[in-house]
ROMAR-357317 format. One record per residue: x, y, z of N, C-alpha, C in turn. Coordinates in pm, whole numbers, padded with zeros to 5 digits, always signed. Layout:
<sites>
XYZXYZXYZ...
</sites>
This chain:
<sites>
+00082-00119+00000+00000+00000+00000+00086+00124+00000+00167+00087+00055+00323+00194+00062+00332+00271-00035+00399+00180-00158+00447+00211-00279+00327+00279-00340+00209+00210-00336+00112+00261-00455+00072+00422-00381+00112+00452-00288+00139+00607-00196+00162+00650-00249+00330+00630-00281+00442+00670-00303+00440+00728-00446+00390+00634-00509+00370+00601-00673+00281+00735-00721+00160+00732-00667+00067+00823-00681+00093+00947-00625+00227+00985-00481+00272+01126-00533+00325+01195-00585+00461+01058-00653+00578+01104-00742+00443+01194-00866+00379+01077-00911+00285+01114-01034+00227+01264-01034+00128+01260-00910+00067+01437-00855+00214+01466-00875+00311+01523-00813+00434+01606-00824+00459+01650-00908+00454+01536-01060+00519+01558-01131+00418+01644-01244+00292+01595-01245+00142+01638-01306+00177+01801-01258+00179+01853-01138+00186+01972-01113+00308+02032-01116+00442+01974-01153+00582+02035-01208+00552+02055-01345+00508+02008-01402+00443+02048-01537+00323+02147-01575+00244+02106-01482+00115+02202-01541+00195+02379-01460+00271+02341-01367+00345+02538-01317+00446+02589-01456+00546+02440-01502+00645+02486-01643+00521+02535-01753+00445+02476-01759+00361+02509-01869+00298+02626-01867+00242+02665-01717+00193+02801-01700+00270+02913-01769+00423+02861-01673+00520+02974-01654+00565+03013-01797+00597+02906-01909+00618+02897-01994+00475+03019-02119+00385+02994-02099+00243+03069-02158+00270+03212-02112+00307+03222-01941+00293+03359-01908+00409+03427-02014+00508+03342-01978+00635+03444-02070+00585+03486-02196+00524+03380-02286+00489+03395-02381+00348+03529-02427+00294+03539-02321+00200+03608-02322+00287+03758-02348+00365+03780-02190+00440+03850-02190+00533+03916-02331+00630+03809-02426+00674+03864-02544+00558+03893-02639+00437+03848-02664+00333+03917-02742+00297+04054-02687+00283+04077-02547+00251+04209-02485+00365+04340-02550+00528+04276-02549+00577+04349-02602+00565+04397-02755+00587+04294-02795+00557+04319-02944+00414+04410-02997+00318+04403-02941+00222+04468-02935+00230+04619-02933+00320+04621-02798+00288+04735-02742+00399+04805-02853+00536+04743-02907+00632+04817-02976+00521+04852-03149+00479+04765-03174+00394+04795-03239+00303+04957-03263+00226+04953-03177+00157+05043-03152+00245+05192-03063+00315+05163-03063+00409+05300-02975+00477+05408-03126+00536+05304-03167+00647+05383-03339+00572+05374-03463+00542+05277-03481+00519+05294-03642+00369+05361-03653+00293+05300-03560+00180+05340-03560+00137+05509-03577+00228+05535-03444+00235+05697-03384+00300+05756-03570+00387+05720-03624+00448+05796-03760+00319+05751-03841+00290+05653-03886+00151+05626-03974+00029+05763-03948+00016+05779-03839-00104+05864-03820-00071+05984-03797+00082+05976-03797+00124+06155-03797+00135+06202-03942+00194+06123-04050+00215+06100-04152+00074+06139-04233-00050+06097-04167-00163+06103-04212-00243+06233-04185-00255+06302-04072-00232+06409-04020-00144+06557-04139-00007+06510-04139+00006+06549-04213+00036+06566-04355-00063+06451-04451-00101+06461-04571-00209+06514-04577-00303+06498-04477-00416+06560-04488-00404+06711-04431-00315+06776-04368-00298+06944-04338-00248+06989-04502-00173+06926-04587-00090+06964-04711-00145+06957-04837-00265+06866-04832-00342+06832-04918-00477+06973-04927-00522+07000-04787-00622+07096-04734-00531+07272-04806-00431+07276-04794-00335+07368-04806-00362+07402-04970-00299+07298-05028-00295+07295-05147-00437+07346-05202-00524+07283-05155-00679+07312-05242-00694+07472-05202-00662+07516-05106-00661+07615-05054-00606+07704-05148-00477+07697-05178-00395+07805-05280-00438+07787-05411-00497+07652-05439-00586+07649-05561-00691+07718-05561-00769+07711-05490-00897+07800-05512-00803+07976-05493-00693+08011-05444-00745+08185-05471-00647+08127-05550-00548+08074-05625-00497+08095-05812-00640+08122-05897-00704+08024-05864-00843+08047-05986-00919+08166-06003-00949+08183-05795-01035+08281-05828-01022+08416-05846-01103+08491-05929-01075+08617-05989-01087+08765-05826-01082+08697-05777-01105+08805-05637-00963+08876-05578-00903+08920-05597-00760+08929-05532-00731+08968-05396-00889+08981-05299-00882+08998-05176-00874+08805-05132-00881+08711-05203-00898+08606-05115-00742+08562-05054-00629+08615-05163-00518+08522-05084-00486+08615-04929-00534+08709-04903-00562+08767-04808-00621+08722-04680-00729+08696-04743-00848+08601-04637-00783+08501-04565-00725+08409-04661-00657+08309-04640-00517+08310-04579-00450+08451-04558-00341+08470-04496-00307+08371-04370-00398+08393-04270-00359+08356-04152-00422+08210-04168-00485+08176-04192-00526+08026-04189-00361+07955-04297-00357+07995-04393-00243+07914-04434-00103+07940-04312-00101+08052-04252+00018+08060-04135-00039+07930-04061-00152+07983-04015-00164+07824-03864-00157+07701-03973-00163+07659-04085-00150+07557-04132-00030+07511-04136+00080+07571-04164+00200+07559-04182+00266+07495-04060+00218+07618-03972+00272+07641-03806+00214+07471-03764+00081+07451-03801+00072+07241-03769+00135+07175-03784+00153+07216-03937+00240+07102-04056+00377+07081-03965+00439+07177-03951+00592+07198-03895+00594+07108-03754+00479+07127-03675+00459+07043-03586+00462+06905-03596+00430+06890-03667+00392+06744-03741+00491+06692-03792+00560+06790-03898+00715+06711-03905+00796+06691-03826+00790+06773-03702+00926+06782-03614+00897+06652-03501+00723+06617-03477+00704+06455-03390+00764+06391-03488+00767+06380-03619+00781+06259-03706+00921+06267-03732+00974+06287-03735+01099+06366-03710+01161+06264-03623+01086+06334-03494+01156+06267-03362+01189+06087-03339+01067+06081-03412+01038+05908-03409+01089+05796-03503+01159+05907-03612+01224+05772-03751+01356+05698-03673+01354+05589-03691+01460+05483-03672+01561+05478-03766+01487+05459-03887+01592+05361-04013+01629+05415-04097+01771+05467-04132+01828+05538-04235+01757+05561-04354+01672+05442-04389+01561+05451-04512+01478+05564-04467+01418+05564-04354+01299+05688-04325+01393+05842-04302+01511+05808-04255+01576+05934-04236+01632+05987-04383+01672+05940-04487+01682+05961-04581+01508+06028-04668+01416+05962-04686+01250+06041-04676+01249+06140-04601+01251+06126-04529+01258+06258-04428+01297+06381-04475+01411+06377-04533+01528+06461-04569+01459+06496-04703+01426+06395-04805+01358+06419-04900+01269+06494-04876+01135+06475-04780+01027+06551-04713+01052+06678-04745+01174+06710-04653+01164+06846-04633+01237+06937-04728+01293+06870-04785+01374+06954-04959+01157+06999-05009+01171+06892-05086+01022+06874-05140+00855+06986-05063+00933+07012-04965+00825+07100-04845+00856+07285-04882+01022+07241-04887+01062+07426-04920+01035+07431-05068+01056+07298-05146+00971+07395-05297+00882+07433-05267+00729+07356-05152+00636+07343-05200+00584+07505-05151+00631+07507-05020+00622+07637-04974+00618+07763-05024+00778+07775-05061+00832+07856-05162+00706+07875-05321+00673+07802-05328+00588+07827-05477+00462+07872-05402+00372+07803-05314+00264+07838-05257+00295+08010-05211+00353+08027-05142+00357+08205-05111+00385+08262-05206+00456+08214-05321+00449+08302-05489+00339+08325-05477+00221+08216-05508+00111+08192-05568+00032+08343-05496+00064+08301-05340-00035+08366-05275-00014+08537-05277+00140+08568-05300+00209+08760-05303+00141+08755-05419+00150+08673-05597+00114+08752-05692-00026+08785-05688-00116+08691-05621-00231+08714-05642-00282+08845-05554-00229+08817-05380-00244+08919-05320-00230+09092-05407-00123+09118-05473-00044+09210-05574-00162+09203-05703-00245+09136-05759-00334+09136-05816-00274+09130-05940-00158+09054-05967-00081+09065-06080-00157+08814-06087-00337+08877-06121-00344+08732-06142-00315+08620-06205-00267+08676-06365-00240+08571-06461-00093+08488-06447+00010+08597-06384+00139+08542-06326+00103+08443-06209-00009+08485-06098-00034+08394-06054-00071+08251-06090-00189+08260-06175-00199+08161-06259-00112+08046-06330-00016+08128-06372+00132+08081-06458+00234+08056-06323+00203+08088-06245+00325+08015-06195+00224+07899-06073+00152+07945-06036+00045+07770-06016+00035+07683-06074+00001+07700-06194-00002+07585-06315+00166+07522-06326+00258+07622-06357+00414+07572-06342+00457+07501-06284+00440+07607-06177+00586+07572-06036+00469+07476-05896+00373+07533-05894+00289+07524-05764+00263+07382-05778+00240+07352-05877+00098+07172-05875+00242+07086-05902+00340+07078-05980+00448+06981-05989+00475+06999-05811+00505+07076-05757+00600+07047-05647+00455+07030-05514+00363+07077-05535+00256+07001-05432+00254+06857-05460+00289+06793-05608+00252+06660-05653+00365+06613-05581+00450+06670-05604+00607+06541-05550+00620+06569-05410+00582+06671-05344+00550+06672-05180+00459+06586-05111+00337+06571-05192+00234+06479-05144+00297+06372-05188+00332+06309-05307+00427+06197-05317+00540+06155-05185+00568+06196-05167+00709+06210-05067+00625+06162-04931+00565+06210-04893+00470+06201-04746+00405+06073-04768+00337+06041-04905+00245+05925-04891+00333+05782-04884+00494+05834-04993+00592+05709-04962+00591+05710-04811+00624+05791-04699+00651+05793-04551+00540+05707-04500+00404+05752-04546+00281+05669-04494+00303+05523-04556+00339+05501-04642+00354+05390-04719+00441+05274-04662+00513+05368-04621+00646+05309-04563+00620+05229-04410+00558+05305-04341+00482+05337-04219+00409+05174-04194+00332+05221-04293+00217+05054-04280+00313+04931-04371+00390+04923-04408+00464+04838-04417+00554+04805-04282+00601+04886-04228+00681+04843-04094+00564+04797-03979+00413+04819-04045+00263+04783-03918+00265+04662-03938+00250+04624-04073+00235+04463-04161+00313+04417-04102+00451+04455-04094+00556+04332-04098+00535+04314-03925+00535+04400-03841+00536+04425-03684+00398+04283-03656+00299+04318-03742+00170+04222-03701+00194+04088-03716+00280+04073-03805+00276+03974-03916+00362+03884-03792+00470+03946-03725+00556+03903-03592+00464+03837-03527+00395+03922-03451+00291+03897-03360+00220+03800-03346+00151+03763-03519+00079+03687-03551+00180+03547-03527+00274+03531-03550+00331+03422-03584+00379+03408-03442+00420+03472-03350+00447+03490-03239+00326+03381-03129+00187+03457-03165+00047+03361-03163+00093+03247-03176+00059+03191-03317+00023+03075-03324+00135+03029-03258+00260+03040-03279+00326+02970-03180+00328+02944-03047+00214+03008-02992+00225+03013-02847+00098+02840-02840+00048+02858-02940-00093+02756-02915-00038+02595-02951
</sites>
């Protein structure tokens, strides 16, 4: 009767040295998905939606200096003075978080592109906006059509590669995660 004691607590012992490794083993595992998660959602995420933020302040901008090139009013690039300042004054905001947060020589190199691509875009947009202000409209015109829409195109280009870029480093981060999962099951 001894043995079959004996027998039956080595067994419990060993049933519950296993089912604690197995716990302990899940928690960790839980634990490296928590990270990955959380690295996830901290960087790429935070640049994806700043990125987005600011395509959509540059995009708003743009339509903006389009409508007073067109229109025949020469009080509007006026109107629009201070709203294109606080737009800018965002935008700049916006680059300088995104800024803060690139890792990889690839994004710091975009970046750099960004902001070449930002002083054309600038630079042509306040043409747009002095000739028209100056009521000298058809130069306005001519140099919107020129200079203004090529370098809004390759600025918004430039930002959407960053966004582009962005959800590719989300994919690949999930794609971890995911595989991270099933391995845990």
């Amino acid at each position: 009767m001894s043995s079959v004691r004996a027998q039956l607590r080595i067994a419990f012992a060993f049933v519950i040295i296993i089912s604690t490794l197995s716990s302990a083993f899940a928690i960790w595992r839980m634990q490296l998905m928590s990270e990955e998660t959380e690295a996830l959602t901290r960087r790429p995420l935070a640049k994806e939606r700043l990125a987005s933020q600011w395509l959509l302040n540059t995009s708003v901008s743009a339509k903006r200096t389009a409508a007073v090139a067109r229109s025949s009013d020469p009080e509007l690039a006026k109107a629009f003075a201070d709203e294109s300042t606080e737009s800018s004054r965002r935008t700049s905001l916006l680059q300088d978080k995104v800024g803060e947060l690139l890792d990889t020589p690839e994004e710091k190199r975009l970046f750099d592109a960004i902001a070449e691509a930002r002083g054309r875009y600038i630079a042509s947009r306040d043409r747009v906006m002095k000739l028209k202000a100056e009521g000298q409209a058809p130069e306005a015109m001519t140099h919107y059509e020129r200079e203004f829409v090529p370098a809004t195109r390759h600025y918004l280009d430039k930002v959407a590669e960053l966004q582009a870029l962005q959800n590719k480093a989300i994919d690949f981060m999930a794609q971890d995660v995911l595989e991270l999962a099933s391995a845990s099951t």
